[in-house]
C-alpha positions in Angstrom: 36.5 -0.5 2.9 32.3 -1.7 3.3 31.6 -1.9 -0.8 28.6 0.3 -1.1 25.6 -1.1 -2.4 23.5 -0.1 -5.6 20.1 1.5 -5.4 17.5 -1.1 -7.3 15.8 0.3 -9.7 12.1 -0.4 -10.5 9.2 1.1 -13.3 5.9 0.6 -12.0 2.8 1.5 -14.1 -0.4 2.9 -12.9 1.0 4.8 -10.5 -0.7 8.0 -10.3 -3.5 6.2 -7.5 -5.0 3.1 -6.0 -2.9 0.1 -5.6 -0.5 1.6 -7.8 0.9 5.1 -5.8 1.0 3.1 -2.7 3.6 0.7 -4.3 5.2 3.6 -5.5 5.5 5.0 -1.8 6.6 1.6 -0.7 9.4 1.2 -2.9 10.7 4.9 -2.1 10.8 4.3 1.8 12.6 1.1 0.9 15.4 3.0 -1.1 14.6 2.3 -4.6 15.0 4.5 -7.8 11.7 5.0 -8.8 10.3 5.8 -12.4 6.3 6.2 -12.5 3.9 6.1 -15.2 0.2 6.9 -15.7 -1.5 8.9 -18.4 -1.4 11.9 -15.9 0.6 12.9 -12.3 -2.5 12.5 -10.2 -1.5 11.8 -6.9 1.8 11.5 -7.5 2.5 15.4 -7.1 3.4 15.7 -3.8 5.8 12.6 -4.1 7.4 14.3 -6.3 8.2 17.2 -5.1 9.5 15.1 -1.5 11.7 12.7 -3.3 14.2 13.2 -5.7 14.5 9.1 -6.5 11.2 9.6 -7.9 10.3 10.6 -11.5 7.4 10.4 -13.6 7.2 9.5 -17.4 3.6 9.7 -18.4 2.7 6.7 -20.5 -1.0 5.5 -21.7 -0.4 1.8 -22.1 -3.1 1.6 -24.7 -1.3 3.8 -27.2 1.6 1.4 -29.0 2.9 4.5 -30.4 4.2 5.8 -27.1 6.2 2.6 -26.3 9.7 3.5 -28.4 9.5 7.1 -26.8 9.2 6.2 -24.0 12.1 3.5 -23.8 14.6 6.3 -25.1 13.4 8.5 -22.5 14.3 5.4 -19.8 17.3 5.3 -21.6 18.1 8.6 -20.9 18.1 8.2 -17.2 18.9 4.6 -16.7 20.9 2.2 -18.5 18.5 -1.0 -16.8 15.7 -2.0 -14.6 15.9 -4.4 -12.3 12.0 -4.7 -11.3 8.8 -3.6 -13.9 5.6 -3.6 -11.9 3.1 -3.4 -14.6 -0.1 -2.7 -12.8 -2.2 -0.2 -15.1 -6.2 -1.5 -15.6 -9.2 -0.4 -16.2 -13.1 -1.8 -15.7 -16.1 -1.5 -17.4 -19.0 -4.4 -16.7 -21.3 -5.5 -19.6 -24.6 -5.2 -19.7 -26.5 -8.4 -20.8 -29.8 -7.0 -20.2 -29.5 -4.8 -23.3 -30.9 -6.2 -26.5 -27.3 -4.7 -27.9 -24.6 -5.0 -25.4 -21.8 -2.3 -25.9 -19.5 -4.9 -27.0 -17.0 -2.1 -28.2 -16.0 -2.6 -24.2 -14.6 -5.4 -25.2 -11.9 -3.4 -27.0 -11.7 -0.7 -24.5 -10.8 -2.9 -22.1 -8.5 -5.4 -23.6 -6.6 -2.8 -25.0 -5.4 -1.8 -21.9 -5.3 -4.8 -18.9 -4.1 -6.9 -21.8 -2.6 -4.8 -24.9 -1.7 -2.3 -22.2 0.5 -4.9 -20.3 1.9 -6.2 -24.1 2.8 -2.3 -24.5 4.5 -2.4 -21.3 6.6 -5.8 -21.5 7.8 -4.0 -25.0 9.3 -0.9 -22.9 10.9 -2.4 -20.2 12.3 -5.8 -21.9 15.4 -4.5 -23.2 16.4 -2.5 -20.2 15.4 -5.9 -18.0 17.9 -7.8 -19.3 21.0 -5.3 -19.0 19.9 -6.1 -14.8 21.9 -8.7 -13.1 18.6 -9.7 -11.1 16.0 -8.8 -13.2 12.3 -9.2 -12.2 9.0 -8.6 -14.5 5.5 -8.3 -12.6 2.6 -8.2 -13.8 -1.4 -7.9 -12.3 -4.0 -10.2 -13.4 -7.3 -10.7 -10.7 -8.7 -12.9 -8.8 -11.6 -12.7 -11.1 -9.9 -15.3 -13.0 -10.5 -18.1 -10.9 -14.1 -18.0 -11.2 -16.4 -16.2 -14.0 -18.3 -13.2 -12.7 -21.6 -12.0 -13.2 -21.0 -8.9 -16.5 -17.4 -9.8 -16.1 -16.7 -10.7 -19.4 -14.4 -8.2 -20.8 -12.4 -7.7 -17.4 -12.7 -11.0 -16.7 -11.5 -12.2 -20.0 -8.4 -9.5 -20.3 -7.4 -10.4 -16.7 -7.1 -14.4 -18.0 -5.4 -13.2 -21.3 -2.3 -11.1 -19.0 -2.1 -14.1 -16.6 -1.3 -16.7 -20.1 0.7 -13.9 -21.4 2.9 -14.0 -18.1 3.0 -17.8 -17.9 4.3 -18.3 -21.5 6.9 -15.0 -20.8 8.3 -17.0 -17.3 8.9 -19.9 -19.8 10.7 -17.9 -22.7 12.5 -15.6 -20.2 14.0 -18.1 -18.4 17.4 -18.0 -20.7 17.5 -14.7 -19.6 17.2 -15.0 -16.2 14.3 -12.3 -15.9 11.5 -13.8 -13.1 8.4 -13.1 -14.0 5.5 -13.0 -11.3 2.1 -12.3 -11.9 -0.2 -11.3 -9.0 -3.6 -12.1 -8.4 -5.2 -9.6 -6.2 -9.2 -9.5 -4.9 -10.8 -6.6 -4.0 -9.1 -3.3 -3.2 -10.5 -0.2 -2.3 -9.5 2.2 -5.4 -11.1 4.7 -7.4 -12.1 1.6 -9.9 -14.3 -0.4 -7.5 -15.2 2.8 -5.7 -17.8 2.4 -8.9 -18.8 -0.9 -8.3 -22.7 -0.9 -6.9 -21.9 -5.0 -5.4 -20.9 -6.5 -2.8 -17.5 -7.1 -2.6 -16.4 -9.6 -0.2 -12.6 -9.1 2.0 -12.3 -5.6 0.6 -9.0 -3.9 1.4 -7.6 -1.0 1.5 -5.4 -0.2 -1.8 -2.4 0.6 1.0 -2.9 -3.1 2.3 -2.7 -5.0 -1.0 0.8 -3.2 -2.1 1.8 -4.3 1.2 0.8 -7.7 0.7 2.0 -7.3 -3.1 5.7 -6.1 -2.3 6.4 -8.6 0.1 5.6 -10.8 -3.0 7.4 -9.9 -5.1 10.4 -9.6 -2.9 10.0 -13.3 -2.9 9.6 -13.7 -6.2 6.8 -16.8 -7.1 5.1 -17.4 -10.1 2.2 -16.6 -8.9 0.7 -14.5 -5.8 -3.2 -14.8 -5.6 -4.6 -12.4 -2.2 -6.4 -12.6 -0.2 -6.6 -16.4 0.9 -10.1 -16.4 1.9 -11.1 -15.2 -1.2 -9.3 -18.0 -3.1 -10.9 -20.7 -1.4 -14.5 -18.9 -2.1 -13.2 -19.3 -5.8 -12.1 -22.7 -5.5 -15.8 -23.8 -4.6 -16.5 -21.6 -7.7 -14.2 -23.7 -10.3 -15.0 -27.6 -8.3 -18.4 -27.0 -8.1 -19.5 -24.9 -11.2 -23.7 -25.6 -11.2 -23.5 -24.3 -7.0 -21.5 -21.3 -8.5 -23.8 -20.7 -11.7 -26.6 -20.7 -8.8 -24.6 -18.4 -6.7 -23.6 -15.7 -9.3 -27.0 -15.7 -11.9 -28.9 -12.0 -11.7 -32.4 -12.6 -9.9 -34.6 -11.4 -12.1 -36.7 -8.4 -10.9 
């Protein structure tokens, strides 16, 4: 008798739009289980009413008190994940030409690309290792590589989650949970819809969970997209007084 195999079973975090809903849609046509969270349905709507492997659990990442709640309402459909996707961010860019910056960004931010990603790993931990193959993701930028011009809170929180993953693949190891963390550039979602720069290899949001699934599949430390982009940053970080040329506001 052909053993049947068991549906995988992933959480994936910002998922109500951008890069997040189309790696929602890309793990449903691929026959996962799919639980989705973001602080509201969004575009997630009509997903849900098409698939019954999907199911949203709305989450704010930045709120610590919604992390046990929501792990017992996992709990209640799922004994164990075998793949977190924690993708939820946010942006906000300082402005230095203020005699007082809004610094309280600073907060806003980290609390949820960085807090927000803490608040995640504290849901889905337990359930990850009751998985015979578990997997933890998690999305950091590009922006890392290189500082940006009023990047200094997104910048920073970015670098923050991409430490914060390196020391987890390290401790999770006994445990057998691989952790990834993804580096994307640009994408084309309702965040840098805002942005009023250029932004160089732009792609579309459905392109980068493309690029981001097959990824993960194979499971590296590390996944920084797209290449072009990466050796623009390498210039950046081997020649830093080119870069601080490159990237200092002209003055008007």
């Amino acid at each position: 008798m052909e053993q049947v195999k068991e549906q995988k079973i992933v959480w994936i975090t910002g998922a109500s739009s951008g890069i997040g809903l189309s790696l929602t849609k890309r793990y449903l046509a691929a026959g996962w289980r799919v639980f989705a969270s973001a602080r509201s349905q969004g575009e997630l709507t009509p997903l849900l009413i098409e698939h019954t492997d999907l199911t949203f659990l709305p989450f704010d990442v930045s709120k610590p008190l919604q992390v046990e709640a929501l792990r017992e309402t996992l709990l209640e459909h799922t004994d164990h994940i075998d793949c977190a996707v924690l993708n939820a961010g946010n942006c906000e860019y300082l402005d230095m030409t203020e005699d007082s910056p809004d610094w309280n960004m600073m907060d806003r931010i980290m609390s949820v690309n960085f807090f927000g990603l803490v608040n995640s790993v504290d849901v889905c931990l337990p359930l990850l290792k009751r998985s015979s193959h578990p997997h933890l993701v998690g999305v950091s930028s590009q922006a890392v590589q290189a500082a940006f011009t009023q990047a200094e809170a997104y910048g920073a929180s970015k670098a923050a989650a991409r430490y914060f993953l390196s020391s987890l693949r390290v401790d999770l190891k006994p445990f057998n949970i691989d952790v990834t963390c993804l580096l994307p550039g640009f994408v084309d979602t309702p965040l840098t819809q805002k942005n009023t720069f250029p932004m160089p290899f732009l792609m579309s949001a459905d392109e980068a969970a493309k690029r981001m699934f097959a990824a993960i599949e194979s499971r590296p430390f590390e996944y920084a997209f797209p290449k072009r982009l990466s050796a623009v940053l390498w210039v950046g970080r081997h020649f830093p007084k080119l870069w601080l040329r490159l990237m200092t506001p002209k003055s008007e």
